[in-house]
C-alpha positions in Angstrom: -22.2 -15.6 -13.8 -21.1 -11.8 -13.0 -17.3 -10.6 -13.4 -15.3 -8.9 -11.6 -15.4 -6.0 -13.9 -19.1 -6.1 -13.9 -19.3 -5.1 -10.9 -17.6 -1.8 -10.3 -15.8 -2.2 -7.1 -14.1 1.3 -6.5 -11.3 2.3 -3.4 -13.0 4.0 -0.4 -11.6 7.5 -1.1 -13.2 9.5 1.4 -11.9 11.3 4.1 -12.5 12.8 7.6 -11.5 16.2 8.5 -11.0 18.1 11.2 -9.5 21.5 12.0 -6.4 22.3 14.4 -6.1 25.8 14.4 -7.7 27.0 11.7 -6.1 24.5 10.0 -8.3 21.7 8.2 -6.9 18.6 8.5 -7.5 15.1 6.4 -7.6 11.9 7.2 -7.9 9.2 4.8 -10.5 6.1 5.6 -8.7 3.8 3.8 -4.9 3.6 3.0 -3.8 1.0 -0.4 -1.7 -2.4 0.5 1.4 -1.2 -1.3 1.0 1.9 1.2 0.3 -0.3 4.3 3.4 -2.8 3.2 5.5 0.9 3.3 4.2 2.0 5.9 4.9 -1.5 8.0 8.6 -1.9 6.3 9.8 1.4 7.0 8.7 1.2 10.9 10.2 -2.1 11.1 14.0 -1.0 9.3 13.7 2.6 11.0 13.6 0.8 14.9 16.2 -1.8 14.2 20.0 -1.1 14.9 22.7 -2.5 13.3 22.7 -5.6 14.7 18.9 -6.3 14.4 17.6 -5.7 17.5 14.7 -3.6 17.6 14.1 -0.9 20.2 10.3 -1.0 20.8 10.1 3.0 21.8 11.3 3.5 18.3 9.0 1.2 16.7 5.8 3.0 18.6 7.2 6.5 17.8 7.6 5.7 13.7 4.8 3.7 13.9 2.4 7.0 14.9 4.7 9.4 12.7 4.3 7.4 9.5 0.2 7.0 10.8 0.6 10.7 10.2 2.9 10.9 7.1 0.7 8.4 5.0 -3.3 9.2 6.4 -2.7 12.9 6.9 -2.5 15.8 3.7 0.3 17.1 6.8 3.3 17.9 4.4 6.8 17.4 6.2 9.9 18.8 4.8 13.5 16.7 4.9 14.7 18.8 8.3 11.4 17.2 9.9 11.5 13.9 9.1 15.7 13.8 9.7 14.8 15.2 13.2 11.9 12.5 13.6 12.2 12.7 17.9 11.9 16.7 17.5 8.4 16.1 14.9 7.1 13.4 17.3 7.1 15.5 20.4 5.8 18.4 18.7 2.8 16.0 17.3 2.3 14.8 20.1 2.1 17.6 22.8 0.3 19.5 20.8 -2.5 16.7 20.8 -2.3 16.8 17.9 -1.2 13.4 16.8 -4.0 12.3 19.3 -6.8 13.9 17.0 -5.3 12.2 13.8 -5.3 8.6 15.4 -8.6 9.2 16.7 -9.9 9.9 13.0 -8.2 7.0 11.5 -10.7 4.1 11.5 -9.8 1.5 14.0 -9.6 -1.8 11.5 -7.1 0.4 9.9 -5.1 0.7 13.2 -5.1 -2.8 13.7 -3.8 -3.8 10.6 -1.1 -1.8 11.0 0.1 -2.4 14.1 -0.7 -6.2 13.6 2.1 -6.2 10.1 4.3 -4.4 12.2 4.5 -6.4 15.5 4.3 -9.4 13.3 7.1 -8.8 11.3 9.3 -8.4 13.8 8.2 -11.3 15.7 9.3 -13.0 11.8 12.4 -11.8 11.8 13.2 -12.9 15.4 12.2 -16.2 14.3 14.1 -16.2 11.2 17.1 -14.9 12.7 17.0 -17.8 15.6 16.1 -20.6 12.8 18.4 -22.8 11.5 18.3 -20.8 8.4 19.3 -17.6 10.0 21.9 -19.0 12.1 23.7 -20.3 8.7 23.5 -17.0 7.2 25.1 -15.2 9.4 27.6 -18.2 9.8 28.5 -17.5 6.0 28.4 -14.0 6.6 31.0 -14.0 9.1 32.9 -16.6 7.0 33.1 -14.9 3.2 35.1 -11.7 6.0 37.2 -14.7 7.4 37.6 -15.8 4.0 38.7 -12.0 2.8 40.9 -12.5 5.8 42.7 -15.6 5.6 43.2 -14.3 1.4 45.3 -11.0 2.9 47.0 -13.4 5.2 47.8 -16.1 2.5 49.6 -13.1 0.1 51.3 -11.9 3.4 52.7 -15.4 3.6 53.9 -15.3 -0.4 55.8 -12.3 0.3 59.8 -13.2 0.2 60.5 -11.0 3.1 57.6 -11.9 5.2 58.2 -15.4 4.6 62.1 -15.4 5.2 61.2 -13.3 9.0 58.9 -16.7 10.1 61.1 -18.7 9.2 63.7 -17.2 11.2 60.6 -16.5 14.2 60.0 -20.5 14.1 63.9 -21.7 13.4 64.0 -19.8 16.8 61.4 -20.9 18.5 62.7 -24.7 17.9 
């Protein structure tokens, strides 16, 4: 019987490169789960609004820009990822987005694109499940509750109370 230690698996480490201008570019082979689940989650929060619905324009531009901010050495600064529609049109008319998909290897592509388009088919599930339904039925109702609490001290207030009576003796 042979180990797993025995038999010294090692991480595909290699890259491709290419040069854009004078410029050489890397693209890693392989990118780690913990980096893929990242890479997926981040698309997936980044292209939802608040009310969960996910615009798919934004989920294919993130999608390519973090394909270049996790398989590139292409260093972005805070300005250019806050002004993510500005960094994706520049990456992309300049080609040179194109050239840095092309040298990502295609399994890696699909896996990507697969955790991506599957979670959000999840979470449209989840949301439309039982489950989901009830949590956002005891969402709404803990603000109700909050609600119906600022109405019920309203109520103990001497002065507010002694104006509905009056309001109801009135109204018969």
């Amino acid at each position: 019987m042979i180990t797993f230690a025995e038999m010294n698996l090692n991480l595909n480490s290699d890259n491709k490169k290419f040069y854009y201008f004078d410029q050489e570019i890397e693209v890693k082979q392989y990118l780690p789960i913990q980096d893929k689940l990242q890479l997926i989650s981040s698309v997936v929060n980044l292209s939802s609004d608040d009310n969960g619905f996910i615009n798919l324009v934004k989920v294919n531009t993130f999608m390519e820009l973090y394909l270049v901010y996790y398989y590139t050495n292409i260093e972005f600064n805070e300005e250019e990822k806050d002004n993510f529609i500005q960094t994706y049109d520049l990456l992309s008319q300049s080609a040179l987005l194109k050239n840095v998909l092309l040298n990502i290897p295609e399994d890696e592509l699909e896996i990507i694109e697969e955790g991506v388009y599957s979670t959000i088919s999840e979470l449209y599930a989840y949301k439309n499940s039982v489950m989901g339904i009830l949590e956002n039925i005891s969402a709404d109702y803990s603000n109700l509750d909050l609600e119906a609490s600022k109405i019920q001290q309203k109520l103990a207030d001497p002065n507010n109370m002694a104006f509905l009576k009056s309001v109801l003796t009135k109204l018969g």
